[in-house]
Structure formats: C-alpha cells, structure tokens
VOBALUM-368390 format. One record per atom (N, C-alpha, C): x, y negated, z; residue in three letters; chain; atom name; residue number from 0. Coordinates in nm, 2 decimals. Layout:
% residues N
+--------+--------+--------+------+------+------+-----+
!      x !      y !      z ! code ! unit ! site ! pos !
+--------+--------+--------+------+------+------+-----+
!      X !      Y !      Z !  Ala !    A !   CA ! NUM !
...
+--------+--------+--------+------+------+------+-----+
% end
This chain:
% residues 115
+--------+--------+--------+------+------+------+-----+
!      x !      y !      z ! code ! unit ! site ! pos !
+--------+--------+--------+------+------+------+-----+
!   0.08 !   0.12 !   0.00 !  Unk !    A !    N !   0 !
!   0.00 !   0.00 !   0.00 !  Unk !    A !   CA !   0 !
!   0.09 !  -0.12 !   0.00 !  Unk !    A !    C !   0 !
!   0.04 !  -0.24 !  -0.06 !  Unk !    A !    N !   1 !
!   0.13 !  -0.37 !  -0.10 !  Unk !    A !   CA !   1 !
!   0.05 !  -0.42 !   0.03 !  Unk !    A !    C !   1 !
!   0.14 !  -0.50 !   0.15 !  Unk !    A !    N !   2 !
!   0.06 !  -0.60 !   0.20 !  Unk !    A !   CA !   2 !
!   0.17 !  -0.73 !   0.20 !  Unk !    A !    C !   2 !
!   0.07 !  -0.84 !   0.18 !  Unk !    A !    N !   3 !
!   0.16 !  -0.96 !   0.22 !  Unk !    A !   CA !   3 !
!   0.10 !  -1.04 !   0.30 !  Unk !    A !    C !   3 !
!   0.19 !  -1.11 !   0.42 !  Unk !    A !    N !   4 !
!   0.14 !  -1.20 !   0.52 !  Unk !    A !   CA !   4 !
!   0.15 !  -1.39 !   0.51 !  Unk !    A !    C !   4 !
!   0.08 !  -1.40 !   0.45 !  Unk !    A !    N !   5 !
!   0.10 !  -1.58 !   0.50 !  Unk !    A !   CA !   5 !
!   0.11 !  -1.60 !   0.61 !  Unk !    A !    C !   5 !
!   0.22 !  -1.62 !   0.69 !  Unk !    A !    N !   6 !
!   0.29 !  -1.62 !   0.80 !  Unk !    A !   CA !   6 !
!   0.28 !  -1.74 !   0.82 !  Unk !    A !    C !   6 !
!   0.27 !  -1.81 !   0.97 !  Unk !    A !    N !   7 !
!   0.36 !  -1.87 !   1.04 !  Unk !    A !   CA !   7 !
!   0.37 !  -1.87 !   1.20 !  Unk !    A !    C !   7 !
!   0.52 !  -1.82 !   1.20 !  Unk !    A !    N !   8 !
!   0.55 !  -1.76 !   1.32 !  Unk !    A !   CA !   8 !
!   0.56 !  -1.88 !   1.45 !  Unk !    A !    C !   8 !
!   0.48 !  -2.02 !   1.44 !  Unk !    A !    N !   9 !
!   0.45 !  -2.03 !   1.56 !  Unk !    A !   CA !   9 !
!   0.33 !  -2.03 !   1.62 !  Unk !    A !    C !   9 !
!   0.25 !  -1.95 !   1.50 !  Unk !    A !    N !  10 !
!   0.07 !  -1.93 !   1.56 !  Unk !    A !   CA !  10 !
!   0.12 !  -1.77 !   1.63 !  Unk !    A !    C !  10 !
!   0.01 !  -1.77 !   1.78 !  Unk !    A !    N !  11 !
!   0.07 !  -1.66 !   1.79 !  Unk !    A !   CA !  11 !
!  -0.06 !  -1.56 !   1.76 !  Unk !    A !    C !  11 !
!  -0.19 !  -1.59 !   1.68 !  Unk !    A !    N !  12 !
!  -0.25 !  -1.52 !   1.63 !  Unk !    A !   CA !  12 !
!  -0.16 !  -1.48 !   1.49 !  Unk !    A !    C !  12 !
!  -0.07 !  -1.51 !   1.41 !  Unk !    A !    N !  13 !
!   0.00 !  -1.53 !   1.30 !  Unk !    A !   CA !  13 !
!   0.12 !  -1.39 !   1.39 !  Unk !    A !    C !  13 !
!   0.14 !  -1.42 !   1.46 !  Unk !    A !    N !  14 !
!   0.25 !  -1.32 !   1.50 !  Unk !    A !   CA !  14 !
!   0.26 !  -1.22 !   1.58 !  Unk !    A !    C !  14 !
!   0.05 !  -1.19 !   1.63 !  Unk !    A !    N !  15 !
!   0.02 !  -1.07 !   1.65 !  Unk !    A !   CA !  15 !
!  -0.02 !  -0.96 !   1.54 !  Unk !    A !    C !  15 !
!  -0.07 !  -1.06 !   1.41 !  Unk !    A !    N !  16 !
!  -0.13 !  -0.96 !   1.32 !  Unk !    A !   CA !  16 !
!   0.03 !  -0.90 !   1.27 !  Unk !    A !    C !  16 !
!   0.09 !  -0.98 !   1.25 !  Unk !    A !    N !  17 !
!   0.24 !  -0.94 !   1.21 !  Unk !    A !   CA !  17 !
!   0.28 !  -0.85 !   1.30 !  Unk !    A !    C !  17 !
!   0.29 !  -0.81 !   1.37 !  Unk !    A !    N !  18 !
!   0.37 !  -0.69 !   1.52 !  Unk !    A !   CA !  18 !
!   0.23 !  -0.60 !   1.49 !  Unk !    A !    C !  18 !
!   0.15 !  -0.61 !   1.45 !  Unk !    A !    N !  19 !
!   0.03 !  -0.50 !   1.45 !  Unk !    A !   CA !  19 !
!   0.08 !  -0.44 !   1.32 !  Unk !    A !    C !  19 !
!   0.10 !  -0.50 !   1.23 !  Unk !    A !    N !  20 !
!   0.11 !  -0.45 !   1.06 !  Unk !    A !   CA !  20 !
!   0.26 !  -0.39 !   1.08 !  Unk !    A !    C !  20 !
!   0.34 !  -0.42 !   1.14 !  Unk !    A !    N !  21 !
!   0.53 !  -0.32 !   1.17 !  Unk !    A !   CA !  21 !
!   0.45 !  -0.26 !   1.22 !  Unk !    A !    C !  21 !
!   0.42 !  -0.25 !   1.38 !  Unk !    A !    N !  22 !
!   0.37 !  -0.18 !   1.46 !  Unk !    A !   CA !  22 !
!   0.34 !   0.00 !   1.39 !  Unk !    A !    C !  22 !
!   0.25 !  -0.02 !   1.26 !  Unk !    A !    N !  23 !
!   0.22 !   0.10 !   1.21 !  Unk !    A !   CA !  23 !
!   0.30 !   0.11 !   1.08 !  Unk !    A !    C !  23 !
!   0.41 !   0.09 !   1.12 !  Unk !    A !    N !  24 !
!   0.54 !   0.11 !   1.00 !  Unk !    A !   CA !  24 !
!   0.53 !   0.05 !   0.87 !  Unk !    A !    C !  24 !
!   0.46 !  -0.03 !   0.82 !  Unk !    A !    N !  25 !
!   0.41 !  -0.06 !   0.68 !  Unk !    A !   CA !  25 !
!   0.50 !  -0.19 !   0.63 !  Unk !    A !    C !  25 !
!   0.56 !  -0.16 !   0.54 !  Unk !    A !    N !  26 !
!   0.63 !  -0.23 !   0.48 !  Unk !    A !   CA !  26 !
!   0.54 !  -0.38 !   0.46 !  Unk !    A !    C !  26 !
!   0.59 !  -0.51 !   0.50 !  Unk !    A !    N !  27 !
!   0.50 !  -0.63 !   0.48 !  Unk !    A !   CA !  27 !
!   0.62 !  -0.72 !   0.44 !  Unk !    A !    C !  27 !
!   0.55 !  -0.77 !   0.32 !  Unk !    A !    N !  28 !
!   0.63 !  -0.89 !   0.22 !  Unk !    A !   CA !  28 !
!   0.55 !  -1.01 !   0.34 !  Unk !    A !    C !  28 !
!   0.66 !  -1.12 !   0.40 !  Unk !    A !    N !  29 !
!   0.62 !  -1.23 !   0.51 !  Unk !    A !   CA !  29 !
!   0.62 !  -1.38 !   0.39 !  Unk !    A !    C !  29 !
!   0.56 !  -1.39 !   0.42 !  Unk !    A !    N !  30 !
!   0.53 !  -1.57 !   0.33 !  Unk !    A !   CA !  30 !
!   0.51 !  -1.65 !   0.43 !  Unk !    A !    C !  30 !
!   0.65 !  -1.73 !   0.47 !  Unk !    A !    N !  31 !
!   0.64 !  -1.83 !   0.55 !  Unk !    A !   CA !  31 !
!   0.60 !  -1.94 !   0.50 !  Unk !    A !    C !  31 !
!   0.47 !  -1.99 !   0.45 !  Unk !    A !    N !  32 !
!   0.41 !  -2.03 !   0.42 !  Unk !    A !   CA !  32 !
!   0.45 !  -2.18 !   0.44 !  Unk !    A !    C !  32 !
!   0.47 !  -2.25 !   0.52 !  Unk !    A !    N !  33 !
!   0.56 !  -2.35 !   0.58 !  Unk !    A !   CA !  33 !
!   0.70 !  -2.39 !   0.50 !  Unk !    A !    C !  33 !
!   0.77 !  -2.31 !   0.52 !  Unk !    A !    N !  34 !
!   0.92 !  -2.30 !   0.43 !  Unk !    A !   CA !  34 !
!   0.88 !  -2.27 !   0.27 !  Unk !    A !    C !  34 !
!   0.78 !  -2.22 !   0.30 !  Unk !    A !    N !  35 !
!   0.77 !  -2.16 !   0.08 !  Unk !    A !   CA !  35 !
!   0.63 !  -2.15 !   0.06 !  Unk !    A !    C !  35 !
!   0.67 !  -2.33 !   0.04 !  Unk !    A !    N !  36 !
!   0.44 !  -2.41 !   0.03 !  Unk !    A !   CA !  36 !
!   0.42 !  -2.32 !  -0.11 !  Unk !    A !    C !  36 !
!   0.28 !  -2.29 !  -0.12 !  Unk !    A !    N !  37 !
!   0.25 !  -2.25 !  -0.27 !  Unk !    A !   CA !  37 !
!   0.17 !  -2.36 !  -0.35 !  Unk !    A !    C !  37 !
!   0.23 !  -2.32 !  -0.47 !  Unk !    A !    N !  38 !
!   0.19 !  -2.45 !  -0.53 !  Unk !    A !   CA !  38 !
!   0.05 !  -2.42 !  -0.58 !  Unk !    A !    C !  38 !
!  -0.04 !  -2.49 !  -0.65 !  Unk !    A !    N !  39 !
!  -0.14 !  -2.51 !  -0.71 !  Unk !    A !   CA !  39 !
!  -0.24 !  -2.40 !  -0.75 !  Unk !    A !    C !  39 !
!  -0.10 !  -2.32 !  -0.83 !  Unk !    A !    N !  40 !
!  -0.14 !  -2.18 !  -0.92 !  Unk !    A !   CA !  40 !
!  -0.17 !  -2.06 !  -0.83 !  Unk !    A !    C !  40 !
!  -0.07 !  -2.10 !  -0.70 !  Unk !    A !    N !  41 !
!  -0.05 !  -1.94 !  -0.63 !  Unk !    A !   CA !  41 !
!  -0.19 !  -1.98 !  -0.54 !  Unk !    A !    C !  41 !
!  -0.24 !  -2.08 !  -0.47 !  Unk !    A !    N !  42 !
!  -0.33 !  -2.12 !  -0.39 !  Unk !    A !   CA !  42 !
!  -0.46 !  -2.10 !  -0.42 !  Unk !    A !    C !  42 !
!  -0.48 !  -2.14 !  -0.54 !  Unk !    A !    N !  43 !
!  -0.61 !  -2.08 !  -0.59 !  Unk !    A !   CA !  43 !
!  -0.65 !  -1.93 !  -0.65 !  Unk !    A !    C !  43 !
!  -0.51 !  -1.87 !  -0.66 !  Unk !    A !    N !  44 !
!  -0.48 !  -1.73 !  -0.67 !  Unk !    A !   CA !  44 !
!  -0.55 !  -1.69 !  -0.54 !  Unk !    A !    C !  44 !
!  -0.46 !  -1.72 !  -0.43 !  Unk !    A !    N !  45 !
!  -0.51 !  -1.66 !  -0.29 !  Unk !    A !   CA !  45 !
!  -0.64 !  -1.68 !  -0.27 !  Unk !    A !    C !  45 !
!  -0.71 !  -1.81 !  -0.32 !  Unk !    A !    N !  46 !
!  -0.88 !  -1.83 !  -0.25 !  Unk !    A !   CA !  46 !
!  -0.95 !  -1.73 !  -0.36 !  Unk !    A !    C !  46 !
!  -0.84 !  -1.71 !  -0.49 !  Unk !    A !    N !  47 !
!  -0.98 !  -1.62 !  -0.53 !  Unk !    A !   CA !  47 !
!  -0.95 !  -1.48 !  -0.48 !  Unk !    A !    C !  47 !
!  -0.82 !  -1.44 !  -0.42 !  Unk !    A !    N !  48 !
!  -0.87 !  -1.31 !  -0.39 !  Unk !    A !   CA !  48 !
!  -0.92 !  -1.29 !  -0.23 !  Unk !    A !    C !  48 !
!  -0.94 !  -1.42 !  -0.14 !  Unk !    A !    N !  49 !
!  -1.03 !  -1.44 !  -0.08 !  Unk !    A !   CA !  49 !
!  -1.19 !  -1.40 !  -0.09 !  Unk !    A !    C !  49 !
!  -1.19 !  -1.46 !  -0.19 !  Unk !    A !    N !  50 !
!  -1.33 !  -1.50 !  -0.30 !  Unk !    A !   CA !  50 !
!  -1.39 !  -1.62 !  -0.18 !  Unk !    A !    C !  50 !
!  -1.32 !  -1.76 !  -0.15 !  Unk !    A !    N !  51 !
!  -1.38 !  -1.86 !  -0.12 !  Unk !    A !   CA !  51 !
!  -1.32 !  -1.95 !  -0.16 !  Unk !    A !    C !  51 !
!  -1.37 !  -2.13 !  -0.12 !  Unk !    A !    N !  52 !
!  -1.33 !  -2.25 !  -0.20 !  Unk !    A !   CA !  52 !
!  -1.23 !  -2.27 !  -0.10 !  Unk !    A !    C !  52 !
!  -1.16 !  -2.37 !  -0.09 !  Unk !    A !    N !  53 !
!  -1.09 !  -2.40 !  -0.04 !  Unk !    A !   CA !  53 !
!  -1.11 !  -2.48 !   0.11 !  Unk !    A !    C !  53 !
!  -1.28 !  -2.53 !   0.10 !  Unk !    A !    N !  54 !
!  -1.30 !  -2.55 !   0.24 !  Unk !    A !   CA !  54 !
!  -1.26 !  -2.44 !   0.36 !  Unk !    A !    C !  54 !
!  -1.27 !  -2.34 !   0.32 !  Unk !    A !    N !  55 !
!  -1.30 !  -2.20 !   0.39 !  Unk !    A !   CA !  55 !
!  -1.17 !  -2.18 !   0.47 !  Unk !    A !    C !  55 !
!  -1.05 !  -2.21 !   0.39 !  Unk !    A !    N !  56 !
!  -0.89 !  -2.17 !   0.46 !  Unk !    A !   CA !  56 !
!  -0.88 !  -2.30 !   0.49 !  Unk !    A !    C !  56 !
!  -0.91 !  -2.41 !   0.52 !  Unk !    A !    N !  57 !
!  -0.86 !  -2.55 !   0.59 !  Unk !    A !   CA !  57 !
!  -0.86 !  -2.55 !   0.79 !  Unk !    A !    C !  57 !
!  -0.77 !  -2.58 !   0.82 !  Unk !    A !    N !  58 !
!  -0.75 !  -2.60 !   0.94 !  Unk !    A !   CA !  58 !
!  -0.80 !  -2.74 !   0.99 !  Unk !    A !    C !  58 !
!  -0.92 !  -2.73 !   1.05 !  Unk !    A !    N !  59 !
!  -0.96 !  -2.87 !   1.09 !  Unk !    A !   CA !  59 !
!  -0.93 !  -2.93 !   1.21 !  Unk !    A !    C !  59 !
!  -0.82 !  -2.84 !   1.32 !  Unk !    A !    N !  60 !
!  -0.75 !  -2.89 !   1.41 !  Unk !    A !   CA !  60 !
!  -0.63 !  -2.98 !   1.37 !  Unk !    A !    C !  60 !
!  -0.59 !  -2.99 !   1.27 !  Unk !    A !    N !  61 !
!  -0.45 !  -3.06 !   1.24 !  Unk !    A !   CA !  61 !
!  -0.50 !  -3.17 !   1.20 !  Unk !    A !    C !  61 !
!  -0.40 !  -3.28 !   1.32 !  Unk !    A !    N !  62 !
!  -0.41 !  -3.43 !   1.26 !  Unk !    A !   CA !  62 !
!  -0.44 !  -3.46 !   1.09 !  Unk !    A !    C !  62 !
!  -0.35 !  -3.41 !   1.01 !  Unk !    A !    N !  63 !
!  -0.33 !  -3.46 !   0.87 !  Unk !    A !   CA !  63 !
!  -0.47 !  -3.49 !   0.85 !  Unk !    A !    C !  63 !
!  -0.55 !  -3.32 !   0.88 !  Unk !    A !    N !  64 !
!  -0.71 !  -3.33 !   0.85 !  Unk !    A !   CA !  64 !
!  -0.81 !  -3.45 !   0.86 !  Unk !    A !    C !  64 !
!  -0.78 !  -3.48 !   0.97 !  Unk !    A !    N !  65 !
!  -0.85 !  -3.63 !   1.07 !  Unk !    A !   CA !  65 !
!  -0.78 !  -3.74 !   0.94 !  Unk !    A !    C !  65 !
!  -0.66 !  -3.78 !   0.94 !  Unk !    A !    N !  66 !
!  -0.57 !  -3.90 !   0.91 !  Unk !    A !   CA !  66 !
!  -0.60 !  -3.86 !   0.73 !  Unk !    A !    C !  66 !
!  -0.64 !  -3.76 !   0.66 !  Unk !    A !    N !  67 !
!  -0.67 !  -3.75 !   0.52 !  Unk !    A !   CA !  67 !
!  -0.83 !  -3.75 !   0.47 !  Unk !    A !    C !  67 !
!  -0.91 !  -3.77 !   0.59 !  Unk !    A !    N !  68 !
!  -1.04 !  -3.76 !   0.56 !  Unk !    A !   CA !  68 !
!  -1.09 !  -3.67 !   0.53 !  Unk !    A !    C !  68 !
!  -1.03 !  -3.50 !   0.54 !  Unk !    A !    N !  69 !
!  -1.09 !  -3.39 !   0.45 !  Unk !    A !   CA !  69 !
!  -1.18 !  -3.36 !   0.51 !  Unk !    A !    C !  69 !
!  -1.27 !  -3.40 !   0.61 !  Unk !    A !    N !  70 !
!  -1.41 !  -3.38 !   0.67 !  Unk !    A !   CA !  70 !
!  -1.49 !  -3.44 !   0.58 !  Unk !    A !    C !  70 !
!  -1.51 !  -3.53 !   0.44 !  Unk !    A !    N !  71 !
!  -1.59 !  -3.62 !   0.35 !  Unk !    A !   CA !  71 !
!  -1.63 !  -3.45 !   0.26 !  Unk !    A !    C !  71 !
!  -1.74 !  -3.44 !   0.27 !  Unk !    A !    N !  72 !
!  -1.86 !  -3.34 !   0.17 !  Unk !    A !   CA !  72 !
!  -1.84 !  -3.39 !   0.02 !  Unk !    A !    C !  72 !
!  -1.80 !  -3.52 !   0.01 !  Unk !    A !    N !  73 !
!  -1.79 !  -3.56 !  -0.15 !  Unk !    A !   CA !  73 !
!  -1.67 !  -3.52 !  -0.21 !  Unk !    A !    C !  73 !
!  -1.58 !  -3.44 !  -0.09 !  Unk !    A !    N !  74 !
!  -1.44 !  -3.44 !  -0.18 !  Unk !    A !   CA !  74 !
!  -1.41 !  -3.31 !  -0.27 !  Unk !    A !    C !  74 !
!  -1.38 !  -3.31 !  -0.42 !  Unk !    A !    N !  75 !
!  -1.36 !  -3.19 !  -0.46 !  Unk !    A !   CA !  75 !
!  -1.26 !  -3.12 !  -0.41 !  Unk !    A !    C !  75 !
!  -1.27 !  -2.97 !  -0.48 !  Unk !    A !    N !  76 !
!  -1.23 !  -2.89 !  -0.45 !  Unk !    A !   CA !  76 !
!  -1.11 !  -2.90 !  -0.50 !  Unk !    A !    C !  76 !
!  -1.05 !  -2.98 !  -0.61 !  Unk !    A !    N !  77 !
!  -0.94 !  -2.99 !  -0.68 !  Unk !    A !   CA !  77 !
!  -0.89 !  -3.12 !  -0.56 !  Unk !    A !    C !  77 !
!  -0.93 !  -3.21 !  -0.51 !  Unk !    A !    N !  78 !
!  -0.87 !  -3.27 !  -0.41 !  Unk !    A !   CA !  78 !
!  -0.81 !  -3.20 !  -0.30 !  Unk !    A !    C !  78 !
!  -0.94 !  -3.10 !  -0.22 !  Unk !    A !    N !  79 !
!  -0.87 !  -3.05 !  -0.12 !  Unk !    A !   CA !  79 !
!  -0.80 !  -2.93 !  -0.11 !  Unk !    A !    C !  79 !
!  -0.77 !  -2.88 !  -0.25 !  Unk !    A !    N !  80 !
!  -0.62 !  -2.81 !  -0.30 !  Unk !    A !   CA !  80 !
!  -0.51 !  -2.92 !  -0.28 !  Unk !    A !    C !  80 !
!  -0.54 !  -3.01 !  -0.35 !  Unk !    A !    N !  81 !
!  -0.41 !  -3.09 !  -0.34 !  Unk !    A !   CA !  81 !
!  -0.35 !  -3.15 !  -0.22 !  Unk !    A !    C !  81 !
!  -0.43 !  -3.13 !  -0.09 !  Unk !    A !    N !  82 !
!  -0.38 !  -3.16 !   0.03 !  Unk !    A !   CA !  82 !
!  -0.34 !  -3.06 !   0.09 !  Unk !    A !    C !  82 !
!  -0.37 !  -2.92 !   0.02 !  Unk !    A !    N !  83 !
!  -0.33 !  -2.81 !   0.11 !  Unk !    A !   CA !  83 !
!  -0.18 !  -2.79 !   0.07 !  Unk !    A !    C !  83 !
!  -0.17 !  -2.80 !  -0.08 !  Unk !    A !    N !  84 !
!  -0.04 !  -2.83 !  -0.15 !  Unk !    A !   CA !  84 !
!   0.08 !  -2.90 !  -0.12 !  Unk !    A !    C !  84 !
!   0.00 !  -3.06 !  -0.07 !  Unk !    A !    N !  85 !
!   0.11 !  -3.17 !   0.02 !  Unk !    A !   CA !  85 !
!   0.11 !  -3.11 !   0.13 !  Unk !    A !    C !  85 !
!   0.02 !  -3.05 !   0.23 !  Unk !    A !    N !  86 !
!   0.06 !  -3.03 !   0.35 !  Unk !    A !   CA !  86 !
!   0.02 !  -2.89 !   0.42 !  Unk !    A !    C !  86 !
!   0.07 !  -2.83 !   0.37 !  Unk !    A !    N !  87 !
!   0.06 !  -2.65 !   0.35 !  Unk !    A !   CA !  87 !
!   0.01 !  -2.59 !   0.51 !  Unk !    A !    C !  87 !
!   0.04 !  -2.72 !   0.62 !  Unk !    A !    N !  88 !
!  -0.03 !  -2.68 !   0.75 !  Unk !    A !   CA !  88 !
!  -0.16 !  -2.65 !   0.77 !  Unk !    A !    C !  88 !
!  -0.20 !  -2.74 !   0.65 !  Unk !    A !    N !  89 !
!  -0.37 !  -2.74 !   0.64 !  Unk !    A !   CA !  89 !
!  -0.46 !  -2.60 !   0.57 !  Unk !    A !    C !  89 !
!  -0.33 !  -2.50 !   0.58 !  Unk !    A !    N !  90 !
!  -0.37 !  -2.37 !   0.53 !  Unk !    A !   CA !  90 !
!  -0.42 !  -2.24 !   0.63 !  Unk !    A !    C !  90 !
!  -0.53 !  -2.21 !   0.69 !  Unk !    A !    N !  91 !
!  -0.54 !  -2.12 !   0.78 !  Unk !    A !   CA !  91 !
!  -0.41 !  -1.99 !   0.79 !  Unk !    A !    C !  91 !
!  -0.42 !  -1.94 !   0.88 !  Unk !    A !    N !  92 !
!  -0.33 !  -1.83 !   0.94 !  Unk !    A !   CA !  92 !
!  -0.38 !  -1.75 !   1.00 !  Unk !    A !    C !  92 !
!  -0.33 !  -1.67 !   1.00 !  Unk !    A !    N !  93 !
!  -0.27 !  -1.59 !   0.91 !  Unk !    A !   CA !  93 !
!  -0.36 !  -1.52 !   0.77 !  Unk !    A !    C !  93 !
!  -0.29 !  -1.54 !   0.64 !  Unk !    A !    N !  94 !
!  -0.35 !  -1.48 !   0.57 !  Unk !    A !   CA !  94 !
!  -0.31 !  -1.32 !   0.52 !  Unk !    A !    C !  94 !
!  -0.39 !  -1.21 !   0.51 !  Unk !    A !    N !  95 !
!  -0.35 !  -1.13 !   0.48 !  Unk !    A !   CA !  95 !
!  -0.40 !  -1.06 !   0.34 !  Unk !    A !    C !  95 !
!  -0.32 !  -1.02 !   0.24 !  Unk !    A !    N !  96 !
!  -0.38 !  -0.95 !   0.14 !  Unk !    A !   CA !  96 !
!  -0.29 !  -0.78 !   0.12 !  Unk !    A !    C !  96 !
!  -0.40 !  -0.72 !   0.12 !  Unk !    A !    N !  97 !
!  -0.37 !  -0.59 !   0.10 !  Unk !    A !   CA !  97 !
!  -0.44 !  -0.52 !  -0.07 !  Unk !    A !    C !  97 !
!  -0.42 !  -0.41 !  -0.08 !  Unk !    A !    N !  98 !
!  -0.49 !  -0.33 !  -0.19 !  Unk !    A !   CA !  98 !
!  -0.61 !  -0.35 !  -0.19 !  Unk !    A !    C !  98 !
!  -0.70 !  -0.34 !  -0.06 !  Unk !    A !    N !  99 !
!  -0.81 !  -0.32 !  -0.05 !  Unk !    A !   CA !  99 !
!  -0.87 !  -0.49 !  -0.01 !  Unk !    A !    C !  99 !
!  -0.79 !  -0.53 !  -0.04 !  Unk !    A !    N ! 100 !
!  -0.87 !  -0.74 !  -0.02 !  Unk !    A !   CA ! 100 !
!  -0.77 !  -0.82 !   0.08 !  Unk !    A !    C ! 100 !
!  -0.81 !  -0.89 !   0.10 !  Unk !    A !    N ! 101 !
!  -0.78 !  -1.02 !   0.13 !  Unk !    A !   CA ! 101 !
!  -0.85 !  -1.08 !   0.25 !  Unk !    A !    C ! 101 !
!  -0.82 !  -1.14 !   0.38 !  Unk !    A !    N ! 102 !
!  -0.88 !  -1.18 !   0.49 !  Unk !    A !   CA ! 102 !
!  -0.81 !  -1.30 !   0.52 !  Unk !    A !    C ! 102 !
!  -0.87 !  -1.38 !   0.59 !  Unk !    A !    N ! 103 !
!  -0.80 !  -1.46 !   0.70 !  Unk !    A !   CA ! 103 !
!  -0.84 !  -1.41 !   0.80 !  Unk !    A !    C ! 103 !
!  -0.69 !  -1.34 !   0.84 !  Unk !    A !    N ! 104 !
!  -0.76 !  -1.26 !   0.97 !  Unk !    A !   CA ! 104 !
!  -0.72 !  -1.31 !   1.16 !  Unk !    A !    C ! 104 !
!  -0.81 !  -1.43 !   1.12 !  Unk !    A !    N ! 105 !
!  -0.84 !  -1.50 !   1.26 !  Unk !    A !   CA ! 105 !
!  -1.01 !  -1.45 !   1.32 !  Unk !    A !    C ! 105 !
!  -1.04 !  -1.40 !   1.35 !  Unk !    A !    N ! 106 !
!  -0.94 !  -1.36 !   1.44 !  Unk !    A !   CA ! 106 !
!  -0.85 !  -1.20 !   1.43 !  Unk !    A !    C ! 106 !
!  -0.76 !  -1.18 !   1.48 !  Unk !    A !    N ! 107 !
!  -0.67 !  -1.10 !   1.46 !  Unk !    A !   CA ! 107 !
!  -0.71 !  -0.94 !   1.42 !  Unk !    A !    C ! 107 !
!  -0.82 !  -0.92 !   1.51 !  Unk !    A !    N ! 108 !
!  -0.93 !  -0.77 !   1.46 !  Unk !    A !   CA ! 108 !
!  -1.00 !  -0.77 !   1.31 !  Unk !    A !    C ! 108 !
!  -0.98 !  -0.86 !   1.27 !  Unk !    A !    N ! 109 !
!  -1.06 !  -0.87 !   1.15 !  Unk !    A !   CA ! 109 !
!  -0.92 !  -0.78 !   1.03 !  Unk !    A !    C ! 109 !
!  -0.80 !  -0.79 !   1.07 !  Unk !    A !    N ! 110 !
!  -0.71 !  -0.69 !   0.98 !  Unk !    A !   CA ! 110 !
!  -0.78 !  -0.55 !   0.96 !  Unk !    A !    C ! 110 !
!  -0.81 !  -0.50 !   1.04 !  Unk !    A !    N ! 111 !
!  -0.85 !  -0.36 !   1.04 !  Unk !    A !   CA ! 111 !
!  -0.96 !  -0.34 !   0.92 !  Unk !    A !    C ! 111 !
!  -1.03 !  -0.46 !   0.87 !  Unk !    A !    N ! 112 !
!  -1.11 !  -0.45 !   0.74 !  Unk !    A !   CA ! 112 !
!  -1.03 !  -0.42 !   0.61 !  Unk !    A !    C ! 112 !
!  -0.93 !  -0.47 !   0.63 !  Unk !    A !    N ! 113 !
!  -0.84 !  -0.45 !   0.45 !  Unk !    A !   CA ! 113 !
!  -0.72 !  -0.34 !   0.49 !  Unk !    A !    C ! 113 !
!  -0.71 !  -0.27 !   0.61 !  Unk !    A !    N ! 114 !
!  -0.62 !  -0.18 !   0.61 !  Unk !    A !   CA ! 114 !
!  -0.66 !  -0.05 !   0.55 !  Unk !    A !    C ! 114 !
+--------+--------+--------+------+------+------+-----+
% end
C-alpha cells in the first residue's frame, strides 16, 4: 500500500497519526508540508482526492485566517487556493492518502477509514 502523510511535526495530532502508521510497519512517504508548500497543481490534486473544496482543509485557528479575511462566503475557490499556496499553514493536518482514499484525519481515529 502507498501512504503519504501531510505532516507537520509540531501538531501533535500530526505526529500521533504518524507513530500509529510506523507503529504498524508501513512504509510512509512524510510531506512536510511546511518545508515543501504544494503549489497550485498538487493542492487541488489533494482536494480532489479528498473529493472537497478548499474551504473544507482551511484552518480557521490561524491568525493569517482572521488577518486575510478567509471567513468572507464571497471568496472563490481559486482565491482561497491561493492563500493556502502563500501560506501553507492554512492547510489542515494531518493529511492522509492511502490506496483506498484520502482523509484529513483529525481527528486521529478517523485513519482507520483509508487503512
């Protein structure tokens, strides 16, 4: 099985799903998502193997959110790519994609669906 993690190791829901996926030996490709922002192509790759828009993985705890207005219902979907793009914090965590789909698996029990 391919899994890969959108990582970031100072969530520590982000770095329990990670110790649960070693934990049962499985080889996992880590995407420090942080260090290695995805651009445009790969982001809307991930929402569609999500299968949601881009409001769906936005973190609405982070300042940028507040200080970029991404709370406004009028903003497209091609806008609030673009801020996930500038500011890749604004990207939920942990993301997980396996063979069998794709999660944001916050919370962390929700992995056991695509394993």
């Amino acid at each position: 099985m391919t899994i890969t993690i959108f990582h970031n190791p100072r969530c520590t829901t982000s770095r329990t799903v990670l110790a649960a996926l070693q934990d049962k030996g499985l080889a996992v490709t880590i995407v420090e998502y942080l260090k290695q922002p995805l651009d445009r192509v790969a982001l809307r790759g991930l929402l569609g193997h999500l299968g949601v828009g881009p409001r769906a993985v936005l973190r609405r705890k982070e300042a940028v959110y507040e200080e970029l207005g991404l709370d406004d219902p009028a903003l497209t979907e091609d806008r609030l790519i673009d801020a996930m793009v500038a500011h890749p914090i604004l990207i939920e965590r942990p993301i997980v994609v396996t063979d069998k789909g794709a999660r944001i698996c916050r919370p962390a029990t929700r992995l056991a669906e695509i394993l």
